[in-house]
C-alpha atoms as one frame of an Amber mdcrd trajectory, in Angstrom:
protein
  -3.049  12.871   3.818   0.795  13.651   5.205   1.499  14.981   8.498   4.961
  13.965   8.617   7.936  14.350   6.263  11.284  12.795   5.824  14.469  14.082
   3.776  16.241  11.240   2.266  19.804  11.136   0.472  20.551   9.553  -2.699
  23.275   6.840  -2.924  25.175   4.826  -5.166  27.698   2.612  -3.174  25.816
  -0.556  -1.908  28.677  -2.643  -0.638  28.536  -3.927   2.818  31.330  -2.138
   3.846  29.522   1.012   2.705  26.608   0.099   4.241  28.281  -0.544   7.835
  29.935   3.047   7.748  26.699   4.576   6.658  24.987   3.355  10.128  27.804
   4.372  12.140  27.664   7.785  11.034  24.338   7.897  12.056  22.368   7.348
   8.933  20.142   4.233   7.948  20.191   2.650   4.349  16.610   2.400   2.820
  15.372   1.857  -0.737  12.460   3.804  -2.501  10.101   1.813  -4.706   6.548
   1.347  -6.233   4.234   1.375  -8.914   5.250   5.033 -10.142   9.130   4.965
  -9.623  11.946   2.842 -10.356  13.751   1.627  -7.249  16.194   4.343  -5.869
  18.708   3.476  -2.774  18.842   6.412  -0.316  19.864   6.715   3.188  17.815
   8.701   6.393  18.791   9.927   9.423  18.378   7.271  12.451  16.869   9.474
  14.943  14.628  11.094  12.229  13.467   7.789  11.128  12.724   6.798  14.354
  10.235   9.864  14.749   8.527   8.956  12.135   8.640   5.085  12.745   6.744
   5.952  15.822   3.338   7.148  14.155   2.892   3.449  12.951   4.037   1.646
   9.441   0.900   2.271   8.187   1.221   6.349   8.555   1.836   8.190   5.050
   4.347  10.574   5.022   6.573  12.933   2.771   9.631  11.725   1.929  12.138
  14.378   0.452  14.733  13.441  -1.706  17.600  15.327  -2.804  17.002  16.217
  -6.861  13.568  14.437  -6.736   9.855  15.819  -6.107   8.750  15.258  -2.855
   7.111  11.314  -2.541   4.393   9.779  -0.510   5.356   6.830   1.088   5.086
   4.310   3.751   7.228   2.281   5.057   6.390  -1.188   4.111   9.058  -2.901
   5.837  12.706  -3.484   7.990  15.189  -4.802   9.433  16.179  -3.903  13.075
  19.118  -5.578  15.337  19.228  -5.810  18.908  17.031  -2.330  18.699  18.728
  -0.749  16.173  17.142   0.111  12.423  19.490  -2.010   9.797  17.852  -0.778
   6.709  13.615   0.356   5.581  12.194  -0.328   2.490  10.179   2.791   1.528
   6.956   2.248  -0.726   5.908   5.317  -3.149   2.303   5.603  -2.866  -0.739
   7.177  -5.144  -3.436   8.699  -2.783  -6.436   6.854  -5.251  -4.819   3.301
  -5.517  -5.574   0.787  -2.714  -3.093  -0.224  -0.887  -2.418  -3.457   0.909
  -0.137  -3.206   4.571   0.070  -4.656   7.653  -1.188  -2.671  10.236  -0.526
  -3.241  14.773  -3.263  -4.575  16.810  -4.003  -2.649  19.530  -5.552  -5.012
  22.100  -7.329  -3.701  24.625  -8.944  -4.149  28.110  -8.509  -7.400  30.468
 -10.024 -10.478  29.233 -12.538 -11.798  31.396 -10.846 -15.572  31.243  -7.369
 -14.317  32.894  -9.285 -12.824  36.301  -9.947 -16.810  37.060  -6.580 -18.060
  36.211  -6.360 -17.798  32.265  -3.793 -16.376  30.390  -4.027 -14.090  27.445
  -1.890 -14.937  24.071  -1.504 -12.979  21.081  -0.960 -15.468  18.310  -0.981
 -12.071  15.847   0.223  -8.563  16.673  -0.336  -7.185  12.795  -3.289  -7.564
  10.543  -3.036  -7.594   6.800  -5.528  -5.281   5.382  -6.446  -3.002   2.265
  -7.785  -0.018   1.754  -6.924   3.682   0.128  -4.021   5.976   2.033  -6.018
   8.157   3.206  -7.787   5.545   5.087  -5.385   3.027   6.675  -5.209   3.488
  10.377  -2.469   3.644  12.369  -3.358   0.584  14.432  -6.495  -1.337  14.477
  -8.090  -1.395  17.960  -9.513  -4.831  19.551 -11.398  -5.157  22.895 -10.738
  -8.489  24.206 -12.340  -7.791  27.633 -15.198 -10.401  26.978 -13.276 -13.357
  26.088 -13.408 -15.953  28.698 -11.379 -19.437  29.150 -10.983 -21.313  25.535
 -12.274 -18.193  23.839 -10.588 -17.584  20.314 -10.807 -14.522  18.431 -10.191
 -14.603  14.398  -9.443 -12.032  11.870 -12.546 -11.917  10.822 -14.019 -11.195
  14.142 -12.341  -7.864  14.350 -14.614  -5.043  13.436 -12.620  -2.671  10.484
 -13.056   1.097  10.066 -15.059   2.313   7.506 -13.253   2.069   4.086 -10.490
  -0.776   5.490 -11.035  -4.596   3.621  -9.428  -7.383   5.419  -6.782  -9.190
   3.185  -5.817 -11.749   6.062  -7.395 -15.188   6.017 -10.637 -14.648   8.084
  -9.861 -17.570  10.132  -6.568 -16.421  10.701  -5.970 -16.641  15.164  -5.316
 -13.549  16.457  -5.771 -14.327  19.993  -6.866 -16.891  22.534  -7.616 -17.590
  26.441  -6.282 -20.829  27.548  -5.825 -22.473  31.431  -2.604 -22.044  32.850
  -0.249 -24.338  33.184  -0.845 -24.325  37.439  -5.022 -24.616  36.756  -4.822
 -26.798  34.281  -2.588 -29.722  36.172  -4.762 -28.482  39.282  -7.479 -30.000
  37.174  -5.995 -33.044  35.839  -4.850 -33.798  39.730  -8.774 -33.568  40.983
  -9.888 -35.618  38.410  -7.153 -38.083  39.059  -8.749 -37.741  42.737 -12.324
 -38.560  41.782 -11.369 -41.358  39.664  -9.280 -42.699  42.412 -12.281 -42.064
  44.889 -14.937 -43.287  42.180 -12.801 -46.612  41.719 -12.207 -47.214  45.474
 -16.017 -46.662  45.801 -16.810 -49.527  43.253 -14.419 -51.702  44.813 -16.015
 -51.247  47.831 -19.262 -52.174  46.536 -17.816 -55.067  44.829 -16.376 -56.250
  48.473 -19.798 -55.850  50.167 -21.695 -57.530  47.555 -19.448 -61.044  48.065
């Protein structure tokens, strides 16, 4: 179920000051919790964490603390600053509970819509879903190449993997195609031209007719 591991120090000073001379030597404050432990402050190593941090939030790992058994966790959420990790909150894991996490969309291909002056927007870049560790993807993969102009996708439009429940509201926006800005006053400007023409027109036949 792991591929990666973590080792993780235990620590007992949680002032700010602390906390601010922890980063700058290099380590990042986090806190351990969940169903079968009590919450435990420890601290990680920046770049390590960032390793690991790549793989997705979703990606169980082994986390290794100092006088502890080794724990499966994810990391269920953080802080970050101009780039830099601020703190992680670590979540302890059982491999046959169901879990519920937010997981990246990875949207893919060119939607149809922004080849004839349409732009793409991602209302949603995360998807809440449920399912057992062992199943949670790393990223959930969406194909938007289809959607044309004032197409709207929803969560429940997204196809799942086997084994993955969705926990988001299905008709929760993920993503859209909408006019841009220059077509869409492009528009409103020819239409202002054929009213102007279709009024002239009747006034013209108004003229002729006295």
């Amino acid at each position: 179920m792991t591929s990666h591991s973590l080792t993780a120090e235990r620590r007992t000073d949680t002032k700010h000051s602390s906390l601010r001379s922890l980063r700058q030597s290099g380590r990042i404050p986090a806190v351990v919790y969940g169903t079968q432990t009590e919450s435990m402050p420890v601290s990680v190593d920046a770049k390590e964490l960032a390793k690991v941090a790549r793989t997705g939030r979703s990606e169980v790992f082994k986390l290794k603390v100092e006088g502890s058994s080794d724990l499966d966790v994810i990391i269920k959420d953080y802080q970050r600053k101009a780039g830099e990790w601020m703190h992680v909150d670590f979540m302890h894991i059982s491999a046959n509970k169901p879990i519920k996490v937010r997981v990246p969309i990875d949207f893919q291909g060119t939607a149809a819509g922004t080849k004839v002056g349409g732009v793409l927007q991602h209302q949603e870049t995360e998807l809440e879903v449920e399912a057992l560790p062992a199943n949670l993807p790393s990223a959930i993969t969406v194909d938007v190449s289809h959607m044309e102009i004032g197409d709207k996708l929803v969560a429940g439009d997204i196809q799942l993997p086997s084994g993955v429940t969705l926990v988001a509201s299905p008709e929760e926006l993920v993503a859209s195609v909408t006019a841009s800005r220059m077509a869409t006053e492009a528009q409103a400007a020819d239409e202002s031209v054929a009213a102007e023409g279709e009024e002239a027109a009747e006034t013209a036949a108004e003229d002729n007719n006295e």
